[in-house]
C-alpha positions, -999 to 999 in steps of 0.1 A, spaced: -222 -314 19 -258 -303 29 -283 -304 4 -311 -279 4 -331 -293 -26 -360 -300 1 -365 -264 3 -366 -255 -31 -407 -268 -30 -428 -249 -52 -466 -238 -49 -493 -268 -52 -502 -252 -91 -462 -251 -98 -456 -285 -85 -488 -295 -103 -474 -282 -137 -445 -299 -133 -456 -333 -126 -477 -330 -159 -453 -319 -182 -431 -346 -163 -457 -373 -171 -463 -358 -212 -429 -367 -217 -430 -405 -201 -461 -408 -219 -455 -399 -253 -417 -411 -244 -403 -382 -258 -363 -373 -253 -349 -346 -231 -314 -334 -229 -301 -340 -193 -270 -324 -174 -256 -335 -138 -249 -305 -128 -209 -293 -117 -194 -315 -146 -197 -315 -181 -216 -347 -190 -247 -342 -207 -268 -369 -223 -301 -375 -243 -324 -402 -223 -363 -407 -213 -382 -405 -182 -407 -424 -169 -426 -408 -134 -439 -436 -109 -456 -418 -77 -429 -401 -62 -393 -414 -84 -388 -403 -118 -368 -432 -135 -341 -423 -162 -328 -445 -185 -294 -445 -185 -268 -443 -212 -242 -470 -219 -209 -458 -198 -226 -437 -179 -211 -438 -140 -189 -410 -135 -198 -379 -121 -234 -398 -114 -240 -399 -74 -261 -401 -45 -279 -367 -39 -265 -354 -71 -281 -330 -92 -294 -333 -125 -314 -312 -151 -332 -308 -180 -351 -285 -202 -388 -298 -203 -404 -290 -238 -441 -279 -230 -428 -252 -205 -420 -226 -222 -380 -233 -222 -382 -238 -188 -361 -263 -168 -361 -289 -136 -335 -298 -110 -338 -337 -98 -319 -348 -64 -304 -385 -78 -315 -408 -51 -300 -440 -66 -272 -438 -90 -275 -472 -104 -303 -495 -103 -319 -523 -129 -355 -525 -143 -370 -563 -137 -358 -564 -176 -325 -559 -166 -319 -523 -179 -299 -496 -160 -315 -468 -149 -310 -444 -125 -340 -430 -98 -347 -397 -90 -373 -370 -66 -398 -358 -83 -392 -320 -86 -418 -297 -78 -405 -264 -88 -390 -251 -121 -354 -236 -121 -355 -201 -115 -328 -177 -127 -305 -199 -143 -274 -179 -161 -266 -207 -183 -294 -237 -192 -292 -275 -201 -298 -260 -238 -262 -263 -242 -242 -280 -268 -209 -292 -279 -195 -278 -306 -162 -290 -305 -168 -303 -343 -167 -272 -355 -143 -255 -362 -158 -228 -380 -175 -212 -346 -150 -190 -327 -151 -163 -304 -135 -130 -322 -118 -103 -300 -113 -70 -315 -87 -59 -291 -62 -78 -292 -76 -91 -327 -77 -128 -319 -101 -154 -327 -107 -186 -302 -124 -218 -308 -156 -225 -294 -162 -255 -274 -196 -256 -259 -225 -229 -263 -254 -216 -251 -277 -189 -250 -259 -173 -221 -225 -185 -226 -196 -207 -239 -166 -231 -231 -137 -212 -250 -104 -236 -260 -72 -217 -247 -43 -226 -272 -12 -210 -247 -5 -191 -217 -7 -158 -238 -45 -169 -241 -50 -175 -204 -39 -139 -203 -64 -125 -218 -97 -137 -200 -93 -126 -167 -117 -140 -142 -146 -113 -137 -133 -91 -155 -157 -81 -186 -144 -83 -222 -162 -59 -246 -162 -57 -287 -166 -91 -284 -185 -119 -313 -192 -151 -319 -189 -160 -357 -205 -190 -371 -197 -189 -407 -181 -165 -430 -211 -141 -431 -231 -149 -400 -220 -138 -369 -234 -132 -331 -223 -99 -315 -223 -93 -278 -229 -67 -255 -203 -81 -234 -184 -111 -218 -175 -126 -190 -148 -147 -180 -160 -175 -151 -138 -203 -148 -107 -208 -162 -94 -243 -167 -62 -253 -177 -67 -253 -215 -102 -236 -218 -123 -210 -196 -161 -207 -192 -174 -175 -201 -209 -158 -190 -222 -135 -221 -253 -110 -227 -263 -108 -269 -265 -77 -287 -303 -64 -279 -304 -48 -313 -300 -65 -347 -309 -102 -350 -281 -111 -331 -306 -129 -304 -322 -148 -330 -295 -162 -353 -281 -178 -318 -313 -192 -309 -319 -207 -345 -284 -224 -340 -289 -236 -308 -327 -249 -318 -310 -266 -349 -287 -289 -326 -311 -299 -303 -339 -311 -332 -308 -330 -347 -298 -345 -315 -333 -356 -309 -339 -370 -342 -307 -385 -335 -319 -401 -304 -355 -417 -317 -361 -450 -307 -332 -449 -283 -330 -449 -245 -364 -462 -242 -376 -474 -208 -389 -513 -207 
């Protein structure tokens, strides 16, 4: 597989910007929520930044899906929402202290047009969020979520036959509680699996629609980040 991260370089004030919001978060050792990219693991770690290698601290179990001249990325906090891409340049490697880590390039660009971001969450728990058709008037468990689209559970081939790969589904919302819900302008089916599909979504621009997802979203990452002081710190 050729890579062509080496030509994704961006300007000397862009790759500047980047190295120093890279090096705010080693040095006030702050988590980030990190994604290898084509698979679903996501994990909270820290970073440190030595010259040109970004070191990440790896999570307990962490090996699968994690490879040479893989991909990761991450949301970085002082950006404005914006994210990185990081070519993985050794999978598994020890600190002198004997903790695993795993090395990285230093990007030098942020991720442009991204459909769906690293600020994406499970939500598997909960089984109050669901994705409500109004024609047919069905109602599917949410699995994953962002602010550009969801992981939707598929109970039975009758469900597999309603999200149709490309094709858009309209009169479409997400509901998170009895009285709060998120409508959309439309949705988009993306990749079907065999018991869930991926679907690409555009909010309602009118309403608050926009804003109740965002406050969601922003309330799992502060309690996964709470969740994650003092851990994954690098020796």
């Amino acid at each position: 597989m050729v890579n062509f991260l080496h030509l994704l370089g961006g300007s000397p004030r862009e790759e500047k910007e980047v190295l120093q919001a890279l090096q705010a978060l080693d040095k006030n050792h702050t988590a980030v929520r990190m994604e290898i990219e084509n698979t679903a693991i996501r994990f909270l770690t820290r970073i440190a930044v030595k010259s040109k290698t970004v070191i990440v601290a790896k999570p307990p179990g962490l090996r699968e899906g994690l490879k040479k001249q893989a991909t990761v990325r991450f949301r970085l906090p002082e950006s404005g929402g914006r994210e990185v891409r990081m070519e993985v340049t050794a999978p598994h490697f020890n600190l002198s202290s004997g903790q695993p880590v795993f090395l990285c390039k230093t990007p030098t660009a942020y991720v442009e047009h991204a459909l769906r971001t690293s600020l994406r969450f499970s939500t598997a728990r909960f089984k109050s969020i669901q994705l409500r058709l109004s024609a047919p008037p069905e109602s599917y468990r949410v699995m994953d979520l962002s602010m550009a689209g969801c992981q939707v559970h598929l109970n039975d081939q009758k469900a597999r036959e309603v999200f149709q790969v490309g094709v858009p589904i309209a009169g479409v919302a997400i509901q998170l509680a009895d009285k709060a819900s998120v409508d959309l302008e439309r949705l988009v089916p993306r990749s079907l699996r065999t018991r869930s599909v991926g679907c690409e979504f555009s909010v309602q621009a009118e309403g608050n629609s926009r804003s109740i997802l965002q406050r969601l979203l922003e309330s799992f990452e502060h309690s996964e980040l709470a969740a994650a002081s003092g851990s994954a710190q690098l020796a």
